[in-house]
RODO-2510 file (C-alpha; in nm, 4 decimals, decimal comma):
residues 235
     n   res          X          Y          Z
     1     x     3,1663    -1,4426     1,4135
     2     x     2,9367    -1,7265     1,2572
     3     x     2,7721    -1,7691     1,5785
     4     x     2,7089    -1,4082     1,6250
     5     x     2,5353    -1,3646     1,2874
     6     x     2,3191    -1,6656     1,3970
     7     x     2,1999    -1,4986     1,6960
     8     x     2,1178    -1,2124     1,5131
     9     x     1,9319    -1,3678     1,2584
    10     x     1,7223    -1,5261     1,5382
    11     x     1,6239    -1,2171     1,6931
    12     x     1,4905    -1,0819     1,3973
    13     x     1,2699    -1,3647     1,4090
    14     x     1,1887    -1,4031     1,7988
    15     x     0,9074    -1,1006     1,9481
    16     x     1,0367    -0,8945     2,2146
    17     x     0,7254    -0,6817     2,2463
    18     x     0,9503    -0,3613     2,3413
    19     x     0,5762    -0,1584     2,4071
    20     x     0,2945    -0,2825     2,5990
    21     x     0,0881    -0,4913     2,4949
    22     x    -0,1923    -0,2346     2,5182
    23     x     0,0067    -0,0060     2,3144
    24     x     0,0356    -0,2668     2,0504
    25     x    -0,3137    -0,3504     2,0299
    26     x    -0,3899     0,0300     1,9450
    27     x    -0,1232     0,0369     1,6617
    28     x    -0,2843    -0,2861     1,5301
    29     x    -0,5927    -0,1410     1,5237
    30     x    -0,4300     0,1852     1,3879
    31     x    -0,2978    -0,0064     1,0941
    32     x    -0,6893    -0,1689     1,0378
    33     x    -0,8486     0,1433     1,0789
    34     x    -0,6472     0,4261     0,8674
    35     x    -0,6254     0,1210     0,5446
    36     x    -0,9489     0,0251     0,5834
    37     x    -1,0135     0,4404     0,5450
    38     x    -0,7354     0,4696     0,2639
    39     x    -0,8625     0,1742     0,0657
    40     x    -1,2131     0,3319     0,0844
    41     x    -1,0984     0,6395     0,0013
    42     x    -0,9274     0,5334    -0,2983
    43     x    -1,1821     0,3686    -0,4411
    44     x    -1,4433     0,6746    -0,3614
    45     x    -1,2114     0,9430    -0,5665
    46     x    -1,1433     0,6541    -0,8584
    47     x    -1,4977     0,6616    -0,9295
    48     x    -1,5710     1,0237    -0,8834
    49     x    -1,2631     1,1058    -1,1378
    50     x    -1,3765     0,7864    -1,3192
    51     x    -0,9708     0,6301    -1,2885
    52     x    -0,8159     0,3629    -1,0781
    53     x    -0,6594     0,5736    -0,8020
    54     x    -0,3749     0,3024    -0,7559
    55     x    -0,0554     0,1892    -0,9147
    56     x    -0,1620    -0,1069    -1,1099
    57     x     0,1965    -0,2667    -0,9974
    58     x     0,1173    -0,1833    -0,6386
    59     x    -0,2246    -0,3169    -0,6765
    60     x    -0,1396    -0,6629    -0,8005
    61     x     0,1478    -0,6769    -0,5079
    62     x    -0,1337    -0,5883    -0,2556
    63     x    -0,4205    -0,7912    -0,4326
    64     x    -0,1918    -1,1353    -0,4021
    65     x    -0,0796    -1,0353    -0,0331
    66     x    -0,3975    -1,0393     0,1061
    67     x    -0,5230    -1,3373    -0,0870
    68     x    -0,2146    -1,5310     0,0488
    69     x    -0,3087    -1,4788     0,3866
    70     x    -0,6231    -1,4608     0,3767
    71     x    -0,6779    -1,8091     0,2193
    72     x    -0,3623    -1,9827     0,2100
    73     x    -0,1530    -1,8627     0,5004
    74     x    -0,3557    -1,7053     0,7770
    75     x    -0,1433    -1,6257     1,0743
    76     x    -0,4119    -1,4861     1,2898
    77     x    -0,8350    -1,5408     1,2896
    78     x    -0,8260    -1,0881     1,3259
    79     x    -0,5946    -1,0466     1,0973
    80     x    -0,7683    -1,3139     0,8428
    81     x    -1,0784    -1,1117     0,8615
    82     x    -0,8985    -0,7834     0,8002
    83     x    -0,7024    -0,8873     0,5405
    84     x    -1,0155    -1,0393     0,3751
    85     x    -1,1396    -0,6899     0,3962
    86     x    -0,8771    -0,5083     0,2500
    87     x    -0,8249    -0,8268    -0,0569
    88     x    -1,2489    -0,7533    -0,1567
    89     x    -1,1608    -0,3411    -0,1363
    90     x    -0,8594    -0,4098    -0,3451
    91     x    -1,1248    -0,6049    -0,6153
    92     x    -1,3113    -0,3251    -0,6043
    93     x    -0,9897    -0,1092    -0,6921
    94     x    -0,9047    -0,3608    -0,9899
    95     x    -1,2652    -0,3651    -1,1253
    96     x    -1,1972     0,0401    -1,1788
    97     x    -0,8384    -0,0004    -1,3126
    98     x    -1,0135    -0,2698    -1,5730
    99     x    -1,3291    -0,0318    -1,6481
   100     x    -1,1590     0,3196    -1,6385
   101     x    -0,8572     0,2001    -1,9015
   102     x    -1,0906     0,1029    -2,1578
   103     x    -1,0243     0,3970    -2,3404
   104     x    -0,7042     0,4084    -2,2810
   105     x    -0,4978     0,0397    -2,3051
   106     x    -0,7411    -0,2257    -2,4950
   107     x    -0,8760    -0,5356    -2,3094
   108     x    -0,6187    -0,7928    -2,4794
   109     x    -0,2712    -0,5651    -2,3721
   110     x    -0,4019    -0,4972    -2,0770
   111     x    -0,5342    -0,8139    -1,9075
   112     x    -0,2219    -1,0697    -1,9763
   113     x     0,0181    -0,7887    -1,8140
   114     x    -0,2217    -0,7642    -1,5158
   115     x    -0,2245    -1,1670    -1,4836
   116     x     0,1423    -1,1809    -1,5224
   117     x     0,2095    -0,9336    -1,2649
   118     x    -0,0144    -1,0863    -1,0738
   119     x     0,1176    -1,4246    -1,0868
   120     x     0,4784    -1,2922    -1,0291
   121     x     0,3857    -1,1109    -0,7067
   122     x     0,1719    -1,4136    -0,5271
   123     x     0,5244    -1,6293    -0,6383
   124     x     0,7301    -1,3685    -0,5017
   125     x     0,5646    -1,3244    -0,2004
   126     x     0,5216    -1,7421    -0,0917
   127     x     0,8560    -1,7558    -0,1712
   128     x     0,9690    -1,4599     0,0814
   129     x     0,7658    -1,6456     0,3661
   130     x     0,9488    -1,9512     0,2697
   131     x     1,2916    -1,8555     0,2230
   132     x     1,2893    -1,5913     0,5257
   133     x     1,0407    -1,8359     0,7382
   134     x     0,8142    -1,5372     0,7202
   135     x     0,4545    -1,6202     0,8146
   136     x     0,3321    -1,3280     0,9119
   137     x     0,4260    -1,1832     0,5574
   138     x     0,6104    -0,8778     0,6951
   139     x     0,9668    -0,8586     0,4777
   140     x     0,7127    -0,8770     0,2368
   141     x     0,3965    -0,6078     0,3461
   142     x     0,6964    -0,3687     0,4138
   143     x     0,8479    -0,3949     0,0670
   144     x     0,4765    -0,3637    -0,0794
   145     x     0,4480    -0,0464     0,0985
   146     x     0,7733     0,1222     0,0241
   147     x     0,7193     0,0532    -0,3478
   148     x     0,3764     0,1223    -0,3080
   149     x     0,4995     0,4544    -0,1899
   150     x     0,6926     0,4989    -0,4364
   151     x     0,4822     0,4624    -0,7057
   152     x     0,2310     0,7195    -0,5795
   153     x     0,5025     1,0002    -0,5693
   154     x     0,5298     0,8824    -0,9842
   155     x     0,1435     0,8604    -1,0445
   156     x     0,0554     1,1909    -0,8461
   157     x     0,3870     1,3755    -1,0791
   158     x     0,2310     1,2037    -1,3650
   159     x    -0,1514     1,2972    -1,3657
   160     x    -0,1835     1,5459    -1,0740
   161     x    -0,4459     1,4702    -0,8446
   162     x    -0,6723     1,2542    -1,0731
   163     x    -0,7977     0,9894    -0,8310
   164     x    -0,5807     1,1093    -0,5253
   165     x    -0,6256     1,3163    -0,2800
   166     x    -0,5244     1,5110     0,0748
   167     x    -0,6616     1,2538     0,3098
   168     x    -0,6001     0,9478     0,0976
   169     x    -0,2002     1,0795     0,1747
   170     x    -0,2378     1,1305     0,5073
   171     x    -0,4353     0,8154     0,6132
   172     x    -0,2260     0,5915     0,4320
   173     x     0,1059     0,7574     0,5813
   174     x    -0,0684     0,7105     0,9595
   175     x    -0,2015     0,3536     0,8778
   176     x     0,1617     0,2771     0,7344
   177     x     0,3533     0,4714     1,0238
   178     x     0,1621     0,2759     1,3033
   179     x     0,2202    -0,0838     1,1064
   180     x     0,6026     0,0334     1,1549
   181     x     0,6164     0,1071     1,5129
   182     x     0,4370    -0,1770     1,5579
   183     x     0,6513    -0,4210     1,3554
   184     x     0,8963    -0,2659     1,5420
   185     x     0,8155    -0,3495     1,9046
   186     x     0,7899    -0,7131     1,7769
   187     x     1,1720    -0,6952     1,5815
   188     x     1,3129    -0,4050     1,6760
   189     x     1,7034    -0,5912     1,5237
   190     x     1,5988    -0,5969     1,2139
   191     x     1,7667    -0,3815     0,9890
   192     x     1,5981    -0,4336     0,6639
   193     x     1,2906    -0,3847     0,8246
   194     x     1,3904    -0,0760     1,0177
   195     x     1,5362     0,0664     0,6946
   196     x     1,2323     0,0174     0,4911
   197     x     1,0040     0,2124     0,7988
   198     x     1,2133     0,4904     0,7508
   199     x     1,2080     0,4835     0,3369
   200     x     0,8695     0,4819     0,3368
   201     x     0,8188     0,7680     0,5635
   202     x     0,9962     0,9854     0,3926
   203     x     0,8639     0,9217     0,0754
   204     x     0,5100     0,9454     0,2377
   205     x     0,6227     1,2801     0,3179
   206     x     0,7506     1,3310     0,0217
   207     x     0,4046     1,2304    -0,1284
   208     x     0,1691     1,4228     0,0883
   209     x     0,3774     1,7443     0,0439
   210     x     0,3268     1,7051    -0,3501
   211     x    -0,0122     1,6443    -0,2918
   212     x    -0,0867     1,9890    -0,1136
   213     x     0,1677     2,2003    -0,3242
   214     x    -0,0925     2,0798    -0,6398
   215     x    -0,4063     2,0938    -0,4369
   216     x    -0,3154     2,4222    -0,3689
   217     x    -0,2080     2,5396    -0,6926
   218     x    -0,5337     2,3982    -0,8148
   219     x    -0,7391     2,5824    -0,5544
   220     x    -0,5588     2,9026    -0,7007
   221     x    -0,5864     2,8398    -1,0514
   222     x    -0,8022     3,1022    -1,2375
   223     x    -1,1325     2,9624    -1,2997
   224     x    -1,1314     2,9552    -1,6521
   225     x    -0,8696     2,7395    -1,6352
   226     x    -1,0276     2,4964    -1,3921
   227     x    -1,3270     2,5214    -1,6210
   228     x    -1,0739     2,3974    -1,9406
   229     x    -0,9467     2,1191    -1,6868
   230     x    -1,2444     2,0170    -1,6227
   231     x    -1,4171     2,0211    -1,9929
   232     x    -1,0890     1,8728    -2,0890
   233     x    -1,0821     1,5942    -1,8682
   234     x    -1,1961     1,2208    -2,0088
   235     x    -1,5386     1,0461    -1,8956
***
């Protein structure tokens, strides 16, 4: 029984590669591509509708991953460069969440809760790579994105489509979907990680269905009403 368990704790940490290699290369570059897009996007319809277009939670969780291996445990030269990428985007993303709340949290409530949850999520995350002997950061990418996921489905219900959007839904689910099949031909026996692929699908789903039920009541919203919405809305 003991030994068992063993062995299947080492093959959630042993590769298999159950695609090709090829195929693998094109989810990797999936995963670059459609994040790179969704970060970009993000921070294009936060400064259009003048609001951070990201969970501040899910920001500091993503800020601290990409730091970590970016500067203090790179795995790979690509993926250090990537993940570089994504950490200065995700700056970019905080700079907005500090300019846009202004008017809504003051500076000295807002920045200690932003440090602290920053501090707790770098902590949190070395200490996943330690205790699972995770270098490559996945437990911990995987729980990022289902809370991440999560969280959207609360900030779209919250304050409708104010720094979201259609294609910011649908590129992250894609650029989220392919890091899962991916992660998946490397440890397909790993049931934590297989259960959080299929969480956060469905709640990407769940997200990009909300998304289009409120673009399209917003589409088909008399205009005087858009025109209220829109006079209405903070600068």
């Amino acid at each position: 029984m003991k030994e068992n368990s063993l062995e299947r704790m080492r093959s959630t940490r042993v590769m298999e590669h159950v695609f090709s290699p090829k195929t693998e290369q094109l989810l990797a570059f999936g995963v670059a591509f459609f994040w790179t897009i969704t970060y970009i996007l993000i921070i294009y319809k936060g400064f259009r509708d003048r609001t951070c277009g990201m969970p501040i939670a899910a920001l500091c969780a993503n800020i601290t991953w990409e730091f970590l291996f970016s500067f203090v445990m790179p795995f790979h030269p690509l993926q250090q460069v990537i993940t570089l990428v994504w950490f200065l985007l995700d700056c970019i993303i905080l700079f907005q969440f500090f300019h846009y709340s202004k008017s809504t949290y003051p500076t000295w409530h807002t920045k200690p809760i932003v440090l602290s949850l920053l501090v707790i999520a770098i902590l949190l995350h070395y200490g996943m790579a330690i205790e699972f002997h995770d270098h490559e950061g996945k437990y911990s990418a995987f729980a990022i994105n289902l809370m991440m996921s999560i969280l959207f489905i609360k900030m779209v219900m919250k304050q409708d489509l104010i720094g979201q959007s259609l294609y910011i839904a649908y590129f992250k689910m894609v650029g989220t979907l392919c890091a899962s099949i991916w992660c998946y031909s490397l440890y397909p026996h790993s049931f934590l990680l297989n259960t959080m692929y299929i969480l956060t699908f469905i709640l990407d789903v769940i997200y990009i269905m909300l998304v289009h039920n409120k673009s399209i009541k917003i589409i088909h919203r008399p205009p005087i009403s858009r025109l209220k919405s829109a006079i209405t809305k903070p600068y």
